[in-house]
N, C-alpha and C positions, 0 to 999 in steps of 0.2 A: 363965646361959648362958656356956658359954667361948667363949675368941675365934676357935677353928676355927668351933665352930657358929653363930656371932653372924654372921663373916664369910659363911658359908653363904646362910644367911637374908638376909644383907642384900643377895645378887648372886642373889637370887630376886625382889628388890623390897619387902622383908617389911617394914612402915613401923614396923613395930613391935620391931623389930631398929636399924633408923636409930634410932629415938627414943633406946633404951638404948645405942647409940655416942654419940650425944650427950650423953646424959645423963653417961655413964659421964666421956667424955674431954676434952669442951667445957672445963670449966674448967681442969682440970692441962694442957691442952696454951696456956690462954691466958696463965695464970702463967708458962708454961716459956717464951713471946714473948716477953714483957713484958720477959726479962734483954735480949732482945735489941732492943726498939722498943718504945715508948710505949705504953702501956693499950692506947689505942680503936686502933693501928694493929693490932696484937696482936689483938685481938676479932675485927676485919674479916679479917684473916689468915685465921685461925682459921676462922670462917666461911665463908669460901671454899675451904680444904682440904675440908670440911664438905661442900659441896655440889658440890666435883670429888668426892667419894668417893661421892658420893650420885649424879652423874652418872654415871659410872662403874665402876659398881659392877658391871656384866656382864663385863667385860674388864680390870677392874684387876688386876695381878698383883702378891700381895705374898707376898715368898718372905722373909721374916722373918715375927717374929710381927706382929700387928695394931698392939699399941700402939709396938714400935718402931720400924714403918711411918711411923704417923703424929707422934711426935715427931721420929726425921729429916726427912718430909717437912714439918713445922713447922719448924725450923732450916735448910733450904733453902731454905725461902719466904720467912724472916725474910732471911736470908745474901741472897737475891737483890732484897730491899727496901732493905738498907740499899746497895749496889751502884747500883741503880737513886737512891736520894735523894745517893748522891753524886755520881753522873754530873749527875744536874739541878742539883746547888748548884754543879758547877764549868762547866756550864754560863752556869748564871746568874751567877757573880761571872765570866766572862767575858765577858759581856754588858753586866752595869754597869760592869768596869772601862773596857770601849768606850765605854758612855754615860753616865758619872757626870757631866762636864763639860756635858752636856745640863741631867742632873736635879739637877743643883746650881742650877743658876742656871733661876730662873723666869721668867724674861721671854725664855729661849732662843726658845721656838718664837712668840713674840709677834714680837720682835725680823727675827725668820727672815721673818714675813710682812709685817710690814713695811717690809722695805728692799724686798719684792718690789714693794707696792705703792707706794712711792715710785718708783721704777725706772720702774715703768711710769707712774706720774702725770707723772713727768718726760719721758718718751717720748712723753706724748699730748699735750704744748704744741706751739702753734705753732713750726716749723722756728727762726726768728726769735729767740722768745722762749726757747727750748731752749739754742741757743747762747750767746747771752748768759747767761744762766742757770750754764749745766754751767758756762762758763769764771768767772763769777766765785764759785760756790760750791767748785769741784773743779779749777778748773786755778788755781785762786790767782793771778788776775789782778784788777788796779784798774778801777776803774770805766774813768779815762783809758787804761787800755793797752788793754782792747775796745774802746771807743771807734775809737783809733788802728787796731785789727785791724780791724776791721767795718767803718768808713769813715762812723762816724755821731757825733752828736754824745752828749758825756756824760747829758747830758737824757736822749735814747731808752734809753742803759744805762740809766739809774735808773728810767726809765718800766718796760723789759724786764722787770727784776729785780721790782720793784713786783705787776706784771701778773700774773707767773710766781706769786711768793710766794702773790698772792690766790687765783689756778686752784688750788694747789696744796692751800692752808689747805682749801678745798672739797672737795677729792676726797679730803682725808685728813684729812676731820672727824673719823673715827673712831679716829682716830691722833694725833689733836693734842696731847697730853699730852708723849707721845717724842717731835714733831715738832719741839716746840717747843724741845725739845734741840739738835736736829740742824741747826738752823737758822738 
């Protein structure tokens, strides 16, 4: 069958017209991808020219011949794939290059949640115990210089600190490894 009467048949629905476009062009037009993209991306292309043509088959207008129809519109589909995979990889290396510093280091998001929950372990001590606390872990003060601040004796500092550390070890069992670091 030529390819005026092939196309005929096949924009009457004639399954038996599709089969022999398929048959005929399936493979030379997945060869002719494959310069342009990978096998199986090539096949799936391919494919789906296939079954737009098979959609469309009542209203497609091809004012060349058939087979040079579907090879250009195979080299446009390849041309609009390789467009579309470099938009996504400059995409993506715009993305990692924002979050490399992330996924390099593995304890980021551990890390991340844990100072939350120290934060807040520290926030839910006794007023008392807080202050003494922050100032001699964070404001780098002596036991005697809180003391002298707060108006209590060295003892209760070391009591405070003591107290704080034990609340703290509890609320951040699960943390204890890093905490034991940080502390």
């Amino acid at each position: 069958m030529d390819e005026s009467a092939l196309l005929d048949e096949l924009r009457r629905g004639n399954n038996d017209a599709y089969k022999q476009l398929f048959i005929t062009y399936y493979s030379p037009l997945c060869e002719f991808a494959s310069q342009y993209i990978s096998d199986d991306d090539a096949e799936e292309l391919v494919q789906e020219l296939m079954l737009y043509i098979w959609e469309t088959r009542e209203s497609i207008i091809i004012e060349s011949s058939l087979k040079s129809y579907l090879f250009t519109a195979t080299k446009h589909r390849c041309l609009n794939f390789i467009k579309k995979n470099q938009y996504h990889e400059q995409v993506h290396s715009s993305i990692y290059e924002k979050l490399k510093d992330q996924f390099e280091d593995p304890d980021y998001y551990l890390i991340n949640d844990l100072t939350v929950q120290i934060e807040k372990a520290i926030n839910d001590l006794p007023e008392n115990y807080k202050e003494t606390f922050t100032l001699s872990r964070f404001g780098e003060q002596t036991n005697v210089q809180i003391a002298a601040m707060q108006g209590i004796s060295v003892k209760t500092v070391e009591y405070r600190i003591t107290q704080s550390l034990k609340i703290l070890r509890v609320k951040l069992k699960d943390y204890l490894l890093f905490v034991a670091f940080l502390f």
